[in-house]
FIKOLMI-240635 format. One record per atom (N, C-alpha, C, O): x, y, z; residue in three letters; atom name; residue number from 1; chain. Coordinates in pm, whole numbers, plus 50000, padded with zeros to 5 digits. Example, Ala and Ser with C-alpha at 12.3 -4.5 7.8 and 13.67 -1.06 7.14 Angstrom:
BEGIN
[[51319 49431 50780] "ALA" "N" 1 "A"],
[[51230 49550 50780] "ALA" "CA" 1 "A"],
[[51320 49670 50780] "ALA" "C" 1 "A"],
[[51424 49668 50846] "ALA" "O" 1 "A"],
[[51285 49775 50708] "SER" "N" 2 "A"],
[[51367 49894 50714] "SER" "CA" 2 "A"],
[[51290 50003 50787] "SER" "C" 2 "A"],
[[51341 50114 50804] "SER" "O" 2 "A"],
END
This chain:
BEGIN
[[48109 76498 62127] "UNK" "N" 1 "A"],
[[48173 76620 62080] "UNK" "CA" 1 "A"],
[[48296 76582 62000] "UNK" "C" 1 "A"],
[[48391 76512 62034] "UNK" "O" 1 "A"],
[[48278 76635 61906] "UNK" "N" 2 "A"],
[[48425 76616 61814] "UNK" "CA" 2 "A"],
[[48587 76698 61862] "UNK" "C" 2 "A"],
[[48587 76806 61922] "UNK" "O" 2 "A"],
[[48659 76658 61841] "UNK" "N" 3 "A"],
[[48818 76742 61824] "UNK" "CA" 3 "A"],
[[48844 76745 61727] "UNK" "C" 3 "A"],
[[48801 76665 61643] "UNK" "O" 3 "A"],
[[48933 76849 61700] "UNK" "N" 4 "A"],
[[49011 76879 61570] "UNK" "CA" 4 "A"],
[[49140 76781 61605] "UNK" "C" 4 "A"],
[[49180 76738 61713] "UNK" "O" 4 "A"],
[[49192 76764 61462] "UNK" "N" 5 "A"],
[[49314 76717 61411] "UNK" "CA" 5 "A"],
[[49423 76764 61429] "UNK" "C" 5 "A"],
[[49382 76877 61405] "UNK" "O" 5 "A"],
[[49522 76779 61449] "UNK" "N" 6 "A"],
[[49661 76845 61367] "UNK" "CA" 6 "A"],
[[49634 76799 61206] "UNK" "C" 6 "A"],
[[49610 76696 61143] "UNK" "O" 6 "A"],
[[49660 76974 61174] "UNK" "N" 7 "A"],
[[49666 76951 60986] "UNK" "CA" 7 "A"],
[[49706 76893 60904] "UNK" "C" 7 "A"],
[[49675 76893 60785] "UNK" "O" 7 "A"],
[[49841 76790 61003] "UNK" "N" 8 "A"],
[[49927 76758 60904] "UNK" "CA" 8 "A"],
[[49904 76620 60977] "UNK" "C" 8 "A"],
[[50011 76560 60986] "UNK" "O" 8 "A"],
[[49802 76554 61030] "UNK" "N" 9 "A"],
[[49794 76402 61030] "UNK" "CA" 9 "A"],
[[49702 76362 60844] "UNK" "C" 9 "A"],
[[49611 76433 60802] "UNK" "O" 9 "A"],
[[49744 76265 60785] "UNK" "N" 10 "A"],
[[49726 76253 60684] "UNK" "CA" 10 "A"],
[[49706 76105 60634] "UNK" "C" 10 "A"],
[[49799 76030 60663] "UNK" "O" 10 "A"],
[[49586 76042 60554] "UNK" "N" 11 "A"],
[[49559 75902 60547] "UNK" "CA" 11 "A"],
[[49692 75792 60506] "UNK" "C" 11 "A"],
[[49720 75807 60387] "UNK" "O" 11 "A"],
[[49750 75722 60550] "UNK" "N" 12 "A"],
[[49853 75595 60550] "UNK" "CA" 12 "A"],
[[49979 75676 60655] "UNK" "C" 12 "A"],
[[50068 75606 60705] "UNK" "O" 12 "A"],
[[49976 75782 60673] "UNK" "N" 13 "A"],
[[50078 75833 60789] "UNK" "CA" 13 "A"],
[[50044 75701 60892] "UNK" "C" 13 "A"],
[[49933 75656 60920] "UNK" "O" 13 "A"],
[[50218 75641 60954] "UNK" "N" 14 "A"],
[[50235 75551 61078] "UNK" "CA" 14 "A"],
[[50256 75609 61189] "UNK" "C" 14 "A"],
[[50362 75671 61197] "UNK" "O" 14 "A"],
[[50178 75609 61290] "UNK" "N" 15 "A"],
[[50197 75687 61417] "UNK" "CA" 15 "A"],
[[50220 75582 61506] "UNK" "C" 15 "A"],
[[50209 75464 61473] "UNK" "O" 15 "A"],
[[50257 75629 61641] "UNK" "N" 16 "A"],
[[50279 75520 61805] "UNK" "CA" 16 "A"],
[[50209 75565 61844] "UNK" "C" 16 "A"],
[[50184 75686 61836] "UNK" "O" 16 "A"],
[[50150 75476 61904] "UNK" "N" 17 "A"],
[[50064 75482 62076] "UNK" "CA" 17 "A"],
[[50059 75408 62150] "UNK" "C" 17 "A"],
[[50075 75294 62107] "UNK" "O" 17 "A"],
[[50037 75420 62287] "UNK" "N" 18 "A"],
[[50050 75350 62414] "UNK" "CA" 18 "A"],
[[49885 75315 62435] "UNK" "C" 18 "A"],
[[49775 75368 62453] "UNK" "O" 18 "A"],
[[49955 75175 62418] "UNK" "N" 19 "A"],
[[49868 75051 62437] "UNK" "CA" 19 "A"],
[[49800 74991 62556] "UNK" "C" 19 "A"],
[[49871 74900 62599] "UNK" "O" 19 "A"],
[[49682 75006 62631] "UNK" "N" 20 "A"],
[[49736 74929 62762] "UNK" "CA" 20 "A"],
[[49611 74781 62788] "UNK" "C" 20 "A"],
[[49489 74784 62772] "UNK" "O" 20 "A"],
[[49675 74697 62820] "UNK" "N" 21 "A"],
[[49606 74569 62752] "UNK" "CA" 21 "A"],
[[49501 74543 62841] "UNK" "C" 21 "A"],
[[49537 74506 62953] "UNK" "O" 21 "A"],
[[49343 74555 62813] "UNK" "N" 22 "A"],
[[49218 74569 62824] "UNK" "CA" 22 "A"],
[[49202 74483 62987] "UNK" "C" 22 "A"],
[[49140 74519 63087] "UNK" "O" 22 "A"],
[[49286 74357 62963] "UNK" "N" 23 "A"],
[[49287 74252 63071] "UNK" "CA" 23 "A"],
[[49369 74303 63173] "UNK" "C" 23 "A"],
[[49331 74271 63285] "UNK" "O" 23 "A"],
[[49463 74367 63167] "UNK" "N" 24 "A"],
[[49559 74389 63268] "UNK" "CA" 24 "A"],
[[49628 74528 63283] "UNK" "C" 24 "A"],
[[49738 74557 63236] "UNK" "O" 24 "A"],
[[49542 74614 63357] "UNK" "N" 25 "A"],
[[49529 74757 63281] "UNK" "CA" 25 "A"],
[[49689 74830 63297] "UNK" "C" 25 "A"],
[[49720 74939 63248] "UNK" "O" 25 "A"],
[[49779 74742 63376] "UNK" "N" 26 "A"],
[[49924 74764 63422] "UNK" "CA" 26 "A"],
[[50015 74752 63331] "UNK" "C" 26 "A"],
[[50130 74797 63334] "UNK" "O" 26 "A"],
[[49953 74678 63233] "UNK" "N" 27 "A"],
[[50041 74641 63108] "UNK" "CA" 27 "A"],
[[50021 74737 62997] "UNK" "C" 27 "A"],
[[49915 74751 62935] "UNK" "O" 27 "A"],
[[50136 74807 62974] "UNK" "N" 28 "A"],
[[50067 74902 62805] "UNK" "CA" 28 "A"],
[[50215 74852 62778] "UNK" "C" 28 "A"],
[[50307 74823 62854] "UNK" "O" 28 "A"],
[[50197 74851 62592] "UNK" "N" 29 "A"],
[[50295 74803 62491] "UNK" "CA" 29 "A"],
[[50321 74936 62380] "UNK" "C" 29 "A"],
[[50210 74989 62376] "UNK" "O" 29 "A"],
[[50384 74990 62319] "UNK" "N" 30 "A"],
[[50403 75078 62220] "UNK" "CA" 30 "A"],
[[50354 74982 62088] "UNK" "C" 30 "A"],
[[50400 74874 62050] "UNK" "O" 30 "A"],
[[50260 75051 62040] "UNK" "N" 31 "A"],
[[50223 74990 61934] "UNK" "CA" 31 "A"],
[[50223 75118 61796] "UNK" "C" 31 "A"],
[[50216 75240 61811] "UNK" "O" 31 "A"],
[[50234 75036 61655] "UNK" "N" 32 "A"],
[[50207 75120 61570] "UNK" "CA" 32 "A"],
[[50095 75160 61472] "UNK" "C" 32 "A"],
[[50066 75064 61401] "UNK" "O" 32 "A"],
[[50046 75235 61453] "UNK" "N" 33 "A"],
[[49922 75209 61390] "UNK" "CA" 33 "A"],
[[49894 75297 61290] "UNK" "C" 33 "A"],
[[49999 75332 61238] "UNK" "O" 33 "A"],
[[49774 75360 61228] "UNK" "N" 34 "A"],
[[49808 75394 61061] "UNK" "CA" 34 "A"],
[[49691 75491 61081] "UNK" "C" 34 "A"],
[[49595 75457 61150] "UNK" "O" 34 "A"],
[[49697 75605 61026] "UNK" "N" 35 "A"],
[[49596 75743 61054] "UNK" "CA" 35 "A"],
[[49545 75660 60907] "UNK" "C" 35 "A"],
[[49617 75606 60824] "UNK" "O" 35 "A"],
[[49434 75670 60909] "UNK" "N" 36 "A"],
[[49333 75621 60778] "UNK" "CA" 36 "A"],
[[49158 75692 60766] "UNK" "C" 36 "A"],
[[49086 75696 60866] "UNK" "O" 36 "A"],
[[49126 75729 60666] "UNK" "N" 37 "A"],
[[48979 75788 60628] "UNK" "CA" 37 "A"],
[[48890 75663 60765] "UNK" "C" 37 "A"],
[[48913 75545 60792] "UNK" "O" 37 "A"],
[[48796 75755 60818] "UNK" "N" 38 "A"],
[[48721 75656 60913] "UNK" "CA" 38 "A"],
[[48623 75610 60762] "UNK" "C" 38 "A"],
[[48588 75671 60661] "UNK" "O" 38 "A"],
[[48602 75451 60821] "UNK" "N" 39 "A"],
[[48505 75431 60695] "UNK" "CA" 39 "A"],
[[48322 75430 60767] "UNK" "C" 39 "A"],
[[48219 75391 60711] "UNK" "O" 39 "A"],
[[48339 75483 60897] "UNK" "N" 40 "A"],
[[48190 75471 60957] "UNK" "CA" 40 "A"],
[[48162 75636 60975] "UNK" "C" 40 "A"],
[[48057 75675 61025] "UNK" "O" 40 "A"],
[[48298 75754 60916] "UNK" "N" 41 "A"],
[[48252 75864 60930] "UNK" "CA" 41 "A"],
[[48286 75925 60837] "UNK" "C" 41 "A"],
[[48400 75968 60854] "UNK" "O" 41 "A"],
[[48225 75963 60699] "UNK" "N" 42 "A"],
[[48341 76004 60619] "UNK" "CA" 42 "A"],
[[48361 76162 60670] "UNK" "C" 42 "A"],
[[48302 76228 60756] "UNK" "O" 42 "A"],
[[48444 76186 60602] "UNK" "N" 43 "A"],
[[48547 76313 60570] "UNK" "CA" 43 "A"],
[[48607 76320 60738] "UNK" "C" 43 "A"],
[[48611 76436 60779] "UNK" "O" 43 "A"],
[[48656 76211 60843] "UNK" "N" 44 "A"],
[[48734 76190 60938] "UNK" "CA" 44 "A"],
[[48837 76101 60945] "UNK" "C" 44 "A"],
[[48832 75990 60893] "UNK" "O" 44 "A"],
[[48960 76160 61025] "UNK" "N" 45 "A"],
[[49050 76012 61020] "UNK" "CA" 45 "A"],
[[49006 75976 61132] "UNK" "C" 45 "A"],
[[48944 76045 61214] "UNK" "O" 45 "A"],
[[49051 75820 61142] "UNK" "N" 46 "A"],
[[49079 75716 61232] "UNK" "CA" 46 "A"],
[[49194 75663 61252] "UNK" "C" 46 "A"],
[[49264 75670 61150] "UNK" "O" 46 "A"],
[[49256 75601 61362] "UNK" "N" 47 "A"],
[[49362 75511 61404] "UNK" "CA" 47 "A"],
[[49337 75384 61364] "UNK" "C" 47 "A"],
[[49245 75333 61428] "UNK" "O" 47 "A"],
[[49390 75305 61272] "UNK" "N" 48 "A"],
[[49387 75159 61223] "UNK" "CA" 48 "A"],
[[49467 75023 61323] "UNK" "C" 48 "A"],
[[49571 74967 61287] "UNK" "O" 48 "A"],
[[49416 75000 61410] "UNK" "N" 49 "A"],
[[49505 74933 61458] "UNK" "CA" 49 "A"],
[[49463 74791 61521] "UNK" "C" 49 "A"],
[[49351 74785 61571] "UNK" "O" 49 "A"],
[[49544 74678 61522] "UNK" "N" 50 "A"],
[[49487 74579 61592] "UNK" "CA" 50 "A"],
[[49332 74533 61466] "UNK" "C" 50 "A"],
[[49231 74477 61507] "UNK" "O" 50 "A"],
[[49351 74568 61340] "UNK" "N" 51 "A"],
[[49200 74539 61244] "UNK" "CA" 51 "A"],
[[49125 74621 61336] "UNK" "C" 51 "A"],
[[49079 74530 61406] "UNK" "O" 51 "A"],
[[49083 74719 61383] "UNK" "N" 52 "A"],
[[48968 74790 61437] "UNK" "CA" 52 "A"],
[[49025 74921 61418] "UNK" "C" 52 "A"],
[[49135 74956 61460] "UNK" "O" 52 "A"],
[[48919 75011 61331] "UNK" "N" 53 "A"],
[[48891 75138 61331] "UNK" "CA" 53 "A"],
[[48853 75214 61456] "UNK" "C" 53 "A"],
[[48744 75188 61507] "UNK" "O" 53 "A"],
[[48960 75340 61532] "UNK" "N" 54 "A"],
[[48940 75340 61661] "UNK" "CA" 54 "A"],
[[48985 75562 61605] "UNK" "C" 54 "A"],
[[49080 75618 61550] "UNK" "O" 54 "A"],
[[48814 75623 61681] "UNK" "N" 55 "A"],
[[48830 75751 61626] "UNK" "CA" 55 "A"],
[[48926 75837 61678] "UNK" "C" 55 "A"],
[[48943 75798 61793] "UNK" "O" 55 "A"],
[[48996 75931 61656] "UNK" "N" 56 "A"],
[[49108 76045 61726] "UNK" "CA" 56 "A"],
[[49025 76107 61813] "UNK" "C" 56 "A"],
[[48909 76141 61791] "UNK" "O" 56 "A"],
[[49090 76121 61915] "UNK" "N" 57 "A"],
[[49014 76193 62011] "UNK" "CA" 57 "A"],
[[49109 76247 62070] "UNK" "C" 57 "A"],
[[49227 76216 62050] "UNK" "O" 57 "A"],
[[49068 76343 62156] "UNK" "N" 58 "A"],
[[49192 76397 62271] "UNK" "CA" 58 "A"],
[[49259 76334 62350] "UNK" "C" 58 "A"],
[[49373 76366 62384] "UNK" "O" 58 "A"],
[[49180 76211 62398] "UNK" "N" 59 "A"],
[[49245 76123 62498] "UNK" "CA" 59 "A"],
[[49318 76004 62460] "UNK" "C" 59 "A"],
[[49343 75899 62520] "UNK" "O" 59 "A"],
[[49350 76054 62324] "UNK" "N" 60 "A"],
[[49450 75927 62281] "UNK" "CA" 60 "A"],
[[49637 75977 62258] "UNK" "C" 60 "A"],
[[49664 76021 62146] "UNK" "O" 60 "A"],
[[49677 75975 62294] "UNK" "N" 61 "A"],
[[49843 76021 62316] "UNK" "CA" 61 "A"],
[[49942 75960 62172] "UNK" "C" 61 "A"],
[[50026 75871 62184] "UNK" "O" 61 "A"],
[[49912 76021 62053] "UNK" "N" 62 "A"],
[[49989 76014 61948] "UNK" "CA" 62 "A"],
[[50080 76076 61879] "UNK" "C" 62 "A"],
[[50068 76179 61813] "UNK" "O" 62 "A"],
[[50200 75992 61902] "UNK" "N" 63 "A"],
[[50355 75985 61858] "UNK" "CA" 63 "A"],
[[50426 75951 61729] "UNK" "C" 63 "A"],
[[50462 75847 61674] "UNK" "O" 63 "A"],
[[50432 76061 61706] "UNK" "N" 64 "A"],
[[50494 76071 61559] "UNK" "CA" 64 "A"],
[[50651 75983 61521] "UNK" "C" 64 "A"],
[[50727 75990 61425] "UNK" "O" 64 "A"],
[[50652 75928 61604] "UNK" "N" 65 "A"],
[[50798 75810 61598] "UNK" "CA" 65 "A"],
[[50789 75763 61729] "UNK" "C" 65 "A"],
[[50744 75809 61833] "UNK" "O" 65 "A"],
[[50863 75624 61685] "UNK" "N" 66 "A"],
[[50880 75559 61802] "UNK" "CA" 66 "A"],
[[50950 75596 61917] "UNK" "C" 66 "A"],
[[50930 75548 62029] "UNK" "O" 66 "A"],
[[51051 75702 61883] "UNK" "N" 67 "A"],
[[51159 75733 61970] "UNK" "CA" 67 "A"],
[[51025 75834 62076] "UNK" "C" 67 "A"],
[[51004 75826 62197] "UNK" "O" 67 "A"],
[[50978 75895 62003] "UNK" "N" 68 "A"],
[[50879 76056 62035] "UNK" "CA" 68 "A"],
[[50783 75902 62199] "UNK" "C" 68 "A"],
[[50773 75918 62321] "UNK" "O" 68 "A"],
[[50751 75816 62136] "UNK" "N" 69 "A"],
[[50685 75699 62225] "UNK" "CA" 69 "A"],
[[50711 75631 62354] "UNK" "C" 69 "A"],
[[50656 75610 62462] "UNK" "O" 69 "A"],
[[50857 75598 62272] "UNK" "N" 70 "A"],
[[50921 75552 62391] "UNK" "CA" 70 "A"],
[[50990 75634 62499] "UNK" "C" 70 "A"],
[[51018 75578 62605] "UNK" "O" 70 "A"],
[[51019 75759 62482] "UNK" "N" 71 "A"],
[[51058 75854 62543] "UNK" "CA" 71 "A"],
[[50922 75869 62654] "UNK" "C" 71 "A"],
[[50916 75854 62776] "UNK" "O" 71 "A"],
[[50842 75899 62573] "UNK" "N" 72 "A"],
[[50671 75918 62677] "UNK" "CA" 72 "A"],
[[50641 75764 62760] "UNK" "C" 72 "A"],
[[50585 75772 62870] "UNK" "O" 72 "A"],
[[50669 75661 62720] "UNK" "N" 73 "A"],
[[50669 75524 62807] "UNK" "CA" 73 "A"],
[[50786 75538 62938] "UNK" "C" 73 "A"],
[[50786 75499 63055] "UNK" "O" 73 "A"],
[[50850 75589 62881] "UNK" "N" 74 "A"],
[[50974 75567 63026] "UNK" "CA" 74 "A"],
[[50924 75678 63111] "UNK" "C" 74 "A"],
[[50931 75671 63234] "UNK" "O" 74 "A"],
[[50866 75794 63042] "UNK" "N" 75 "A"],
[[50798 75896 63160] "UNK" "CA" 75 "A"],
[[50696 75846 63290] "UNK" "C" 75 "A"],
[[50685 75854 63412] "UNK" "O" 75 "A"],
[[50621 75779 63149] "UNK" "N" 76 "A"],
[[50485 75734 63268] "UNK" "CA" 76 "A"],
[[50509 75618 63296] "UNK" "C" 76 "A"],
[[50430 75597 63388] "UNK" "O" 76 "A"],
[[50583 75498 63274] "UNK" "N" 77 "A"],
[[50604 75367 63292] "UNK" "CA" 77 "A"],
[[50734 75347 63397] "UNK" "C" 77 "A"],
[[50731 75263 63487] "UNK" "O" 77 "A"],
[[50837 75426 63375] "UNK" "N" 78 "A"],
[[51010 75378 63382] "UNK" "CA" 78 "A"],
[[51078 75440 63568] "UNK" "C" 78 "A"],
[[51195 75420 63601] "UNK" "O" 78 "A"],
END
């Protein structure tokens, strides 16, 4: 099932998201990554990050600045 966007995410816009490292599921990092045209779906964005095209979905928690990020890391982390 698909989700909608916010209207105003837009292709080369830099967003944050919380990272949490595959091996050690205790560990998440603020990372930055790049709203971009999916190239396996057209007329969708994707999250560019780490070289892997990764689709928007609901269950991904994206932060329009780092501050907007790190504020949400000290919630669930701090």
């Amino acid at each position: 099932m698909e989700t909608s966007l916010p209207e105003d995410y837009h292709p080369g816009q830099i967003v944050y998201v919380m990272y949490r490292n595959p091996q050690t599921q205790s560990v998440a990092t603020i990372q930055e990554a790049a709203i971009v045209n999916d190239p396996y779906h057209p007329n969708q964005l994707a999250l560019f990050i780490f070289d892997t095209f990764y689709p928007i979905t609901n269950k991904l928690s994206i932060y329009r600045t780092r501050e907007e990020a790190e504020e949400a890391y000290q919630d669930y982390f701090g």
